[in-house]
N, C-alpha and C positions, 0 to 999 in steps of 0.2 A: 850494845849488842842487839837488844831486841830492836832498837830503831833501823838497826843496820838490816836484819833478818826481814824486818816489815818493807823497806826499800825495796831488798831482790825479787820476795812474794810479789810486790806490785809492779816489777820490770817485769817476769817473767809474764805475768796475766797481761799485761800488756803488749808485751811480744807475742803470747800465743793469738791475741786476738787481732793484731797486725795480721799475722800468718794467716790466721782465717778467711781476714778481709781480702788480700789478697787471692787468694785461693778461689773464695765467689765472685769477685770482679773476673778471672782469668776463667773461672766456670762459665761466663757469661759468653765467651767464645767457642767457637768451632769451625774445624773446615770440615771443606767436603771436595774430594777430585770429581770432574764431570768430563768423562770422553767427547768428545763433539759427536751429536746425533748425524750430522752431516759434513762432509769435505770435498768439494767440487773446485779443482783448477779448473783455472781459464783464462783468457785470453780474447782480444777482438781486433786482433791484428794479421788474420786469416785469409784473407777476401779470395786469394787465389787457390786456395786449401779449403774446400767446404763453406757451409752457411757457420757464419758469424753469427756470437762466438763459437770459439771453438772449447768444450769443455770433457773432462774426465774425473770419474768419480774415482776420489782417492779415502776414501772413508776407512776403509779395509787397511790400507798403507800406516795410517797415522793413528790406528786407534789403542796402537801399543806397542812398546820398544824392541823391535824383534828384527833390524836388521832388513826391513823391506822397504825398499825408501819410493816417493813420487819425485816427480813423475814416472809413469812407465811410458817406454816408445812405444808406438803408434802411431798409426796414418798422421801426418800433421801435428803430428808430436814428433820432436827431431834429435831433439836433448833432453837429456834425463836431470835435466835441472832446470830450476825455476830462474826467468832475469826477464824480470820488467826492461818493456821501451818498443822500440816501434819495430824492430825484426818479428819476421814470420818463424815460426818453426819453435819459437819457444812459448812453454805457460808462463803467467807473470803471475798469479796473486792461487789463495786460494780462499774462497767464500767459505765460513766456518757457522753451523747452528749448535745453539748450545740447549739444551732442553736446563732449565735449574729446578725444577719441582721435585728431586730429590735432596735440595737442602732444606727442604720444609716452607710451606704458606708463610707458617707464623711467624718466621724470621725475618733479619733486617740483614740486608749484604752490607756488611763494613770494607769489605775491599774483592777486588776480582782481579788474578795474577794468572795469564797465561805461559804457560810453560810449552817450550820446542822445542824438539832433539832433533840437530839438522846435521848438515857435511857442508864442507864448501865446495863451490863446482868448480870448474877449469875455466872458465867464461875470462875474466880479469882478475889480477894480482890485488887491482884496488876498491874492485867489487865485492863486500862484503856486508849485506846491511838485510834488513827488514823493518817494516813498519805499518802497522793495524789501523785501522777507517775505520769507521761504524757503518752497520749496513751490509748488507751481501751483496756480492757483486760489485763493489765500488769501484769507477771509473776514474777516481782521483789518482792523477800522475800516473795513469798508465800507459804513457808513451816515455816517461821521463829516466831518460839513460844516463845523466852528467851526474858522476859521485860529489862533486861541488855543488847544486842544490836538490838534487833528489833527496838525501837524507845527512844528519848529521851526525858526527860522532856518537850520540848518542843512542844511535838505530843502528851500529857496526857490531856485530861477532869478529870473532877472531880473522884475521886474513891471513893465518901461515895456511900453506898449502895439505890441502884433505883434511884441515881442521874438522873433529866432530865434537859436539860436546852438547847440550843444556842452555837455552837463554830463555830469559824472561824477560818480559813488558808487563807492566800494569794495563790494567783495562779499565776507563772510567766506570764506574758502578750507575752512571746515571744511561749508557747504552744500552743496557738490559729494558727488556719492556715485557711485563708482568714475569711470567717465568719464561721467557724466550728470550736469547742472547743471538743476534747476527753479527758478524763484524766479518771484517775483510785483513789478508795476511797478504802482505805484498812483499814481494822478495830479491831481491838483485843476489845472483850467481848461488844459490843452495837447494839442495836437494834435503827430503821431509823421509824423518822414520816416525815419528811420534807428536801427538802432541795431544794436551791436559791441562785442563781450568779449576783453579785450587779458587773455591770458592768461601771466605770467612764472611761466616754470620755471627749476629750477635742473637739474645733472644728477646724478644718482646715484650714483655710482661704485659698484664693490663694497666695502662692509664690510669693513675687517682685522678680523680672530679678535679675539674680544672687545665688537668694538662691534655693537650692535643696527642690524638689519636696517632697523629703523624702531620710531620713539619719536613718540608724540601724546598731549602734554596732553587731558586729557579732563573734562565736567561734565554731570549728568544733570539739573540745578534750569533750565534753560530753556526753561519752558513761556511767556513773551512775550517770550520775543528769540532766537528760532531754530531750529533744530531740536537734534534733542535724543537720544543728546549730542549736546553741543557738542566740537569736537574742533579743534585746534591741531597743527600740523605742527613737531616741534621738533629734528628730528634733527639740523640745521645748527649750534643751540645748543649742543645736549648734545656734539658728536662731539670736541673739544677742552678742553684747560682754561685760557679763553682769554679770562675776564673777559666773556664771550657770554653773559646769562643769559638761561634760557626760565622762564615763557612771557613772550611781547610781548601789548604789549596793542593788543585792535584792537576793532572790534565786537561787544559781548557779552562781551569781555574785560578786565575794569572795571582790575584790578590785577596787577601785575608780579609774582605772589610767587603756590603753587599754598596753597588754604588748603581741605580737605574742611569739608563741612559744608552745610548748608539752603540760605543766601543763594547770590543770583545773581549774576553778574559774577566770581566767582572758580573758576577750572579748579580741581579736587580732586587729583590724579591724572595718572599716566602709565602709557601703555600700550604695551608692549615688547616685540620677538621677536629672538631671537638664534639664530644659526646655527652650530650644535653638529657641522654635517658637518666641518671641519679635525680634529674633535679625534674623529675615528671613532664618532661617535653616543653611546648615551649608555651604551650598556655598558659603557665602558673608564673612565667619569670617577669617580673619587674627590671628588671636591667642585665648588661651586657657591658661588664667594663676589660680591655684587653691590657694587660699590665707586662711590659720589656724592660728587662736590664740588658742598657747599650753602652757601647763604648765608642767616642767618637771617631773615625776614622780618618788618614793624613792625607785626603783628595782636597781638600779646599776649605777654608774654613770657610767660606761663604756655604757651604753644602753641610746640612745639620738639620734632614726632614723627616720623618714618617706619618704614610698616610694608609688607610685599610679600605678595603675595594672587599664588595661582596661577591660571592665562590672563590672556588682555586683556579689557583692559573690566569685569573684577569690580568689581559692584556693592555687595559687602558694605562696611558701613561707610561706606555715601556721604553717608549725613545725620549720622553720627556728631560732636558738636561737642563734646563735655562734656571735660575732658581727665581729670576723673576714673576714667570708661570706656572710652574710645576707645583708650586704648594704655597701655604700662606702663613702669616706667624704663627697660629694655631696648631701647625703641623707641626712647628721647630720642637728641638730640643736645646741644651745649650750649649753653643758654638764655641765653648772655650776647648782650646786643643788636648786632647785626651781625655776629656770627659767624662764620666760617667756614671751610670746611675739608673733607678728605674723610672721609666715613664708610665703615663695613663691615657689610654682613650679610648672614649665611650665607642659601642657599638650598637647601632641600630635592632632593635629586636625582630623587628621585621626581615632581618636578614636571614634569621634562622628559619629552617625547615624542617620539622616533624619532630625527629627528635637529636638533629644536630645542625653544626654550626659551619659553614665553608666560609674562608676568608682566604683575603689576599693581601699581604704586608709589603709592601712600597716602601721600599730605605733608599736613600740619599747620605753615603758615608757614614757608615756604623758598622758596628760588628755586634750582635748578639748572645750572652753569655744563658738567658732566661725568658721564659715567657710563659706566660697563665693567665685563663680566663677568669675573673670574679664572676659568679653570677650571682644574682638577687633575687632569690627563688625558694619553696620552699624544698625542700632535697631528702631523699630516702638513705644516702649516703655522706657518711662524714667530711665536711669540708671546713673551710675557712669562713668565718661572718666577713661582709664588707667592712662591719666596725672595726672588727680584731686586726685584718689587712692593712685599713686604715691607720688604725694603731701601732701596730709593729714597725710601718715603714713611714711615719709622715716627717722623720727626721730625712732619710731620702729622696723622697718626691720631688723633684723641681715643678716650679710653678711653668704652663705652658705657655708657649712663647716668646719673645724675647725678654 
């Protein structure tokens, strides 16, 4: 009986502290709604109707669900609903600004969901779609009227007639730039009462020694699907080794695993800063080792490289595909399919500046679960010794190269 009594005491403390954990991981999120500071249709399909384009400010219309919908008629405005393509007389898109500096500096955007409460117009039975660009103003497909490839099933609201109701699209979180959001709302046959950007953050804590300040996948090959780069938020992935692999795949991010090279839909690269002030700047450090647990990824097994480029964002080697050029055994990891494990490599100390560190991580089919700096320094803040890291993992370590 008392064995029995001692069980449940230790299930129930056990459950409560599940409960808990849970509770601070989901504390770790928040949203936040942001009206669009600006909403301007338009149109460049005018030429006999006024100087091109031809635009109207619908900001007042859209900034909250009240039954006023865009466009309004007006000179060269002819229909009270929105349809992309090469006729005069209608708006096609609306350029949208997002102010985000009320979901706070400190935070990290985990996802951006635009929310639109529209109607359908009278235009066609099998016009019913919308779909977002990055960028204000954006010119992409706006002459393009054929419901077969202007947009896919996946860009359709409802098409019963005077449908009204709520749609959503995601919003890549790498089109945001600093706290300003642009993008572009392109519309075939609807009319606008409302629209609202549900923005989740997560919060930032401060960095322990060793881990980067912040970590984003990156790709410069997206000239039609985004801007460019393209950039991915992966610090939550990397900051453990915890079976969390980055990158995720979202918009314009075709596959799970970072592969450099030409083609589009795969991130190249990660871009890193680390903060060298615990360990007294960079005078005092004796070395700089960069430590990744990767997993190898299903592009090729002849493709198994990582290489480190100093700053962020270095572009060298971004078209790079050939594996006979691009890196050398030194680079490899090992090539055996699904791989994985942590790696090492050294980092120049001369790379670092003042009192931090900008890198550029160059992958060739991997996927990243971890990453952390060693430094060899001495440090005002508690870290790891190179011995003890040594120590702890040299049953892991693969030897480099092949």
């Amino acid at each position: 009986m008392v064995a029995k009594q001692f069980f449940y005491v230790c299930a129930g403390i056990f459950i409560l502290a599940l409960t808990a954990s849970i509770a601070s991981a989901s504390a770790l999120l928040s949203t936040t709604e942001v009206a669009p500071g600006s909403a301007i249709g338009y149109e460049d399909d005018f030429e006999g109707c006024g100087v091109a384009p031809v635009q109207q400010d619908v900001t007042s219309e859209v900034f909250a669900l009240d039954g006023a919908y865009a466009p309004r008629l007006e000179p060269c405005v002819v229909y009270d609903y929105f349809a992309t393509g090469a006729s005069q007389g209608f708006l096609d898109a609306v350029s949208l600004h997002f102010d985000l500096s009320p979901v706070g500096d400190g935070a990290i955007i985990d996802s951006l969901l635009l929310r639109v409460y529209l109607r359908k117009g009278t235009y066609s039975d099998s016009w019913h779609a919308i779909r977002l660009y990055p960028g204000a103003f954006s010119q992409t497909d706006e002459d393009c009227d054929n419901p077969g490839t202007c947009w896919t099933v996946t860009d359709e609201f409802p098409g019963t007639d005077g449908w009204e109701g709520w749609v959503e699209r995601r919003v890549p979180s790498y089109w945001a730039s600093g706290n300003d959001l642009d993008l572009s709302l392109r519309l075939w046959n609807a009319k606008l009462d409302a629209i609202t950007l549900v923005v989740t953050t997560r919060s930032a804590p401060p960095p322990a020694p060793g881990m980067p300040t912040y970590a984003v996948g990156f790709e410069d090959d997206y000239g039609g699907c985004g801007g460019s780069p393209a950039i991915q938020n992966i610090l939550p992935e990397i900051a453990e080794n915890d079976g969390s692999y980055a990158p995720r795949i979202e918009p314009c991010v075709y596959v799970d695993y970072f592969a450099t090279g030409q083609s589009q839909g795969y991130l190249d690269a990660v871009a890193a800063n680390f903060d060298l002030a615990p360990y007294g700047g960079t005078s005092a450090i004796k070395s700089l080792t960069l430590r990744l647990y990767l997993q190898m990824g299903p592009y090729s097994p002849l493709w198994h490289a990582v290489r480190l480029y100093p700053g962020v964002f270095n572009s060298q080697d971004q078209d790079c595909d050939d594996y006979h050029t691009c890196w050398s055994p030194s680079d490899e990891f090992p090539g055996t399919p699904n791989w994985e494990g942590w790696i090492e490599r050294p980092i120049p100390t001369e790379w670092a500046s003042g009192s931090g560190l900008d890198l550029t991580i160059r992958i060739w089919n991997a996927r990243v679960d971890a990453l952390k700096l060693v430094v060899d320094a001495p440090t005002v803040a508690r870290r790891e010794t190179w011995g003890g890291v040594k120590a702890r993992y040299r049953q892991s370590v693969p030897v480099q190269g092949k």
